[in-house]
C-alpha positions in Angstrom: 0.0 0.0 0.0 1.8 3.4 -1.2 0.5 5.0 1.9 1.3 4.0 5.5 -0.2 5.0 8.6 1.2 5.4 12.2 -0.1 6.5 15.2 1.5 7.1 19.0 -1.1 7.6 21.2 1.7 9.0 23.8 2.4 11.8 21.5 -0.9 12.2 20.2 0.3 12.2 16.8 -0.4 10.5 13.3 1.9 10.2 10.4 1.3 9.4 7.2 3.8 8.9 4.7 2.6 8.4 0.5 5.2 6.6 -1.9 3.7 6.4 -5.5 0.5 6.9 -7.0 -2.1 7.7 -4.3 -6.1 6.9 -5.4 -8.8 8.8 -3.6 -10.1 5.0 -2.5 -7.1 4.8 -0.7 -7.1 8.0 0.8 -10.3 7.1 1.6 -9.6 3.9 3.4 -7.0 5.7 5.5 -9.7 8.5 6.6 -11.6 5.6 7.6 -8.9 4.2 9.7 -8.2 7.4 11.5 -12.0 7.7 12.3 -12.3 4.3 14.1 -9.0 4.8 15.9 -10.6 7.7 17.0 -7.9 10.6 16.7 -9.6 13.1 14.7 -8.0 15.5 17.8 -4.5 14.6 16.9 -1.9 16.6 15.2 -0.8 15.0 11.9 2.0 14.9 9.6 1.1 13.6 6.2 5.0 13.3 4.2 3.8 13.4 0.5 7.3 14.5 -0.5 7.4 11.1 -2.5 3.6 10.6 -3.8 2.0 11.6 -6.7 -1.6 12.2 -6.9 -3.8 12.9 -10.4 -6.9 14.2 -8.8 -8.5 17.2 -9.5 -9.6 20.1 -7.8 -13.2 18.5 -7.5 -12.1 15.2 -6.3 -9.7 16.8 -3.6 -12.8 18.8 -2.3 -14.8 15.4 -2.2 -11.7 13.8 0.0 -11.7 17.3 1.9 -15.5 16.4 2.5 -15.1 13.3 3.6 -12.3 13.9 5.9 -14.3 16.5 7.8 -17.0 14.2 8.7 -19.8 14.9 10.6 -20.9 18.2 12.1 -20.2 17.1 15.3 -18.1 19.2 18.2 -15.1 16.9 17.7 -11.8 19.0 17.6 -10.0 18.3 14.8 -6.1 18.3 15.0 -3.2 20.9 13.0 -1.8 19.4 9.8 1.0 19.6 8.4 2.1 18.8 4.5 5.8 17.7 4.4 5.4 18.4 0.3 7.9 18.5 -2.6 8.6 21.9 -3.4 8.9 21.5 -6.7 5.4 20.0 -7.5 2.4 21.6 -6.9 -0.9 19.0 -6.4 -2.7 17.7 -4.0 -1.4 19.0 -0.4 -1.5 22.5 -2.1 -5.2 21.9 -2.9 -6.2 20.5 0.1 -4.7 23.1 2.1 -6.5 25.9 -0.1 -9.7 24.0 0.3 -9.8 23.8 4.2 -8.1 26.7 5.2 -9.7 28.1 8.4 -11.8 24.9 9.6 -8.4 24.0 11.7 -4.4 24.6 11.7 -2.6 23.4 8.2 0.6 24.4 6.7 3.1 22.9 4.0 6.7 22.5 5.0 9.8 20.9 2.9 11.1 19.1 5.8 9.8 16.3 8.4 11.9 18.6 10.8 10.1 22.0 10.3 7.0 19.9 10.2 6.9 18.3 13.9 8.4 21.8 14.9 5.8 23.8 14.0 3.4 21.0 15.2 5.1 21.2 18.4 4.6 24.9 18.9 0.7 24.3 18.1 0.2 21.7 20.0 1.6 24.2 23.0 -1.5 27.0 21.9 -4.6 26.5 23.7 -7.3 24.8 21.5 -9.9 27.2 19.8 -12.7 26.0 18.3 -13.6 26.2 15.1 -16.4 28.4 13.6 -18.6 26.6 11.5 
């Protein structure tokens, strides 16, 4: 599977990492997975520095539907893209799409990624409007 999924319930943290060709089933699949381990709350790095995705605009907003879920009060954690900055696609999308419903921000290293996580993790939560 080109995308891998672990999560440390100590650090209240997911991260994903995509190799290859990513399909909306299987981003699907690992939304689904993230919803019955119930971290919706965590902070999440998703490396995409080495996937490729051909979706378009209109199935990235479908995914960004999905992933939001249901209108209920659950907090939904900061996100951040560890992208290649030489291709523009799917993070970039996705991040244009749900700006404002919670913390997300593209980085060009894991490094600046769990840093920046760190410092929001350190904020008090605010809830989203909505």
């Amino acid at each position: 599977m080109p995308l891998h999924v672990d999560i440390s319930r100590l650090d209240r943290l997911v991260v994903i990492v995509a190799r290859g060709q990513i399909t909306a089933e299987e981003m699907g699949a690992v939304k689904r997975q993230l919803f019955e381990a119930g971290v919706q709350a965590y902070g999440k790095i998703i490396d995409v520095s080495q996937g490729r995705s051909d979706l378009t605009r209109e199935q990235i907003q479908k995914v960004a539907d999905v992933m939001h879920g249901s209108a209920d009060e659950t907090p939904r954690g900061s996100v951040a893209f560890v992208i290649d900055p030489l291709r523009i696609g799917f993070p970039n999308m996705f991040a244009d799409l749900t700006k404002g419903e919670r913390p997300i921000e593209l980085f060009r290293s894991l490094h600046e990624a769990r840093a920046w996580l760190e410092r929001a993790r350190q904020k008090p939560p605010q809830r989203q409007a909505g």
